[in-house]
C-alpha angles and dihedrals in degrees: 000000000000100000139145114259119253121262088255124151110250091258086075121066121198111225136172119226119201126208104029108155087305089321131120091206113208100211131201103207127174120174089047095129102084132036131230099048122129122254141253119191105203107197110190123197135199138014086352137085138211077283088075097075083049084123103034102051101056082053087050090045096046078061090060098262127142091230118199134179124174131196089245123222116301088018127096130310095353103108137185095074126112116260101184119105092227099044135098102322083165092077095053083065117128096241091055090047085053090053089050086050088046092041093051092051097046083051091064097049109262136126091198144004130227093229145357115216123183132178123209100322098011092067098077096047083050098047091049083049088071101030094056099035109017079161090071098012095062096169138001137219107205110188133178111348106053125224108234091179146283117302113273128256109225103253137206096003093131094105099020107032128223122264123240120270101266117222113271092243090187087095097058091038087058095053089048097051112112086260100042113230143180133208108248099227093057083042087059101043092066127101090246095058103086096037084051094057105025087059095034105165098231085050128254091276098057092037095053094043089050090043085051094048089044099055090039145099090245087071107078096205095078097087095142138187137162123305116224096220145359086254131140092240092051104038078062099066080072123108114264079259097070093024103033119191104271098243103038127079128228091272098050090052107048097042089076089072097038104145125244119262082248088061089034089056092043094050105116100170087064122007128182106275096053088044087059089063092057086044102053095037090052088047089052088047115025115217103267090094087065101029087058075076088068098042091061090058105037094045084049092216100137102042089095082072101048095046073077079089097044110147094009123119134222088255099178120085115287147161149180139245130178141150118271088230100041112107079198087100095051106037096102097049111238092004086111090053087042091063110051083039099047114349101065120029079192121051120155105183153342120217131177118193121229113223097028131090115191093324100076120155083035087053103041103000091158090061094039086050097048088048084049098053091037086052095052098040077061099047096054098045085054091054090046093057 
């Protein structure tokens, strides 16, 4: 692709890898000049890109890491996945996600790496890394969306079968409170979604600028804390940008908190000019690519695969880190608890960073990468001993 490189410091190189399970990977490294190091594998979510660990790998490298980060599939310059709405949404699953996370590292010559590490959506693809393979996979950096488990299978039903899955009301609950919402995720696994987005009419680049303020520490209205229920009166305690109003589109509904061209100039986290790369990428793209993710997990197809892992535990060491202000850790009420009770057996911390919202490693990278550090010096002490 003829392209113009991104706006990266000259730490981090941009590369392109062939063959990765049907994917041309476009790849961010830093710590590539010399051999021999370990390796970090860095996954992003959404509506990032490998360019949104641009400040955190050149601090992991300095500290003698092989640090790669790929556009994952859906997302950027990586090619060879399906953008149609209607196309192969099989192939966005998480265990498939996981394979193009194995394939890359094997690409680049290892047999493990010293730590996972995913972001949003990247989390999850990043909790089931070391779920499905803790022999690569030898820790894992959760941040910002916790991993409760893997789904249930249903259990002891031989004699006294198992009722049918009843149908999740809180949707329609939502619709019928007194203000009508709707849950974001299911917002952005309809058809209307990308088109939504991609022609915003305040274009991609003022609607991302004013999506990234809104989820961030610089608005002062993110000030979370735990939800009682996944009910329909307390998800909408949630900001519009989890639950969002029924009849308005993202947006719609983050341009009424679009910051001012004095915050936009004193914005220091993400300033214009690195704003303008996820812009453009997400022009060339569109955003169906990414929101197929959603739609995995909101339709609910693959989770017979995954109930393979019903019962098991992320074993391996692992930790979270979030931003204090980020409701991201909150939004599924009692998934957070869940994680450190059930969902790890190895947890060696859980940090929330004070001054960031979901962005975390772009709003404050030099703390997320000290926490970092300070997580994988841990992890391999534990497995020395």
């Amino acid at each position: 692709m003829n392209l113009p490189p991104p706006p990266l410091p000259d730490s981090i190189r941009s590369r392109y890898v062939e063959n990765i399970n049907g994917l041309c990977m476009h790849v961010l490294e830093a710590g590539f000049e010399t051999r021999g190091r370990p390796c970090l594998l860095l996954l992003h979510g959404f509506p990032e890109l490998a360019f949104s660990w641009r400040k955190v790998m050149p601090l992991l490298a300095q500290a003698g890491y092989h640090v790669i980060a790929p556009d994952q599939r859906g997302y950027g310059r990586t090619t060879g996945w399906d953008r149609r709405y209607d196309g192969d949404l099989a192939s966005f699953r998480l265990l498939n996600l996981v394979r193009d996370a194995l394939g890359l590292v094997s690409a680049f010559g290892y047999t493990h790496v010293d730590a996972v590490i995913g972001h949003d959506f990247g989390s999850p693809v990043a909790a089931w890394c070391a779920l499905v393979r803790p022999d690569v996979f030898r820790a894992v950096a959760m941040m910002s969306a916790p991993f409760g488990g893997p789904p249930s299978l249903p259990f002891n039903t031989a004699d006294a079968p198992a009722k049918p899955v009843a149908e999740d009301s809180v949707h329609r609950e939502l619709a019928a409170l007194p203000r009508p919402r709707k849950h974001y995720q299911w917002y952005y696994s309809t058809r209307e979604a990308d088109t939504d987005m991609h022609h915003a009419p305040q274009g991609v680049h003022d609607f991302m600028r004013a999506y990234y303020h809104h989820k961030s520490a610089d608005w002062k209205g993110n000030k979370p804390y735990p939800l009682k229920a996944w009910s329909a009166e307390e998800l909408a305690k949630l900001p519009n940008y989890y639950v969002m109003d029924l009849a308005r589109t993202m947006p719609e509904t983050v341009a009424e908190v679009m910051p001012s061209a004095a915050e936009i100039a004193a914005n220091q986290w993400l300033p214009d000019r690195e704003l303008a790369y996820y812009a453009g990428e997400y022009q060339r793209t569109g955003f169906q690519g990414a929101l197929q993710w959603y739609r995995c997990a909101t339709t609910g197809a693959f989770n017979a695969e995954l109930q393979t892992w019903s019962g098991c535990s992320i074993d391996v060491p692992s930790c979270f880190i979030s931003g204090k202000q980020d409701w991201g850790t909150y939004q599924r009420a009692g998934v957070y608890e869940k994680m450190q009770e059930r969902g790890c057996s190895n947890m060696v911390g859980c940090d929330l960073v004070e001054g960031a919202g979901h962005w975390v490693q772009q709003e404050q990278p030099a703390e997320v990468a000290r926490l970092l550090l300070q997580f994988i010096k841990a992890a391999a002490a534990g497995r020395n001993c």
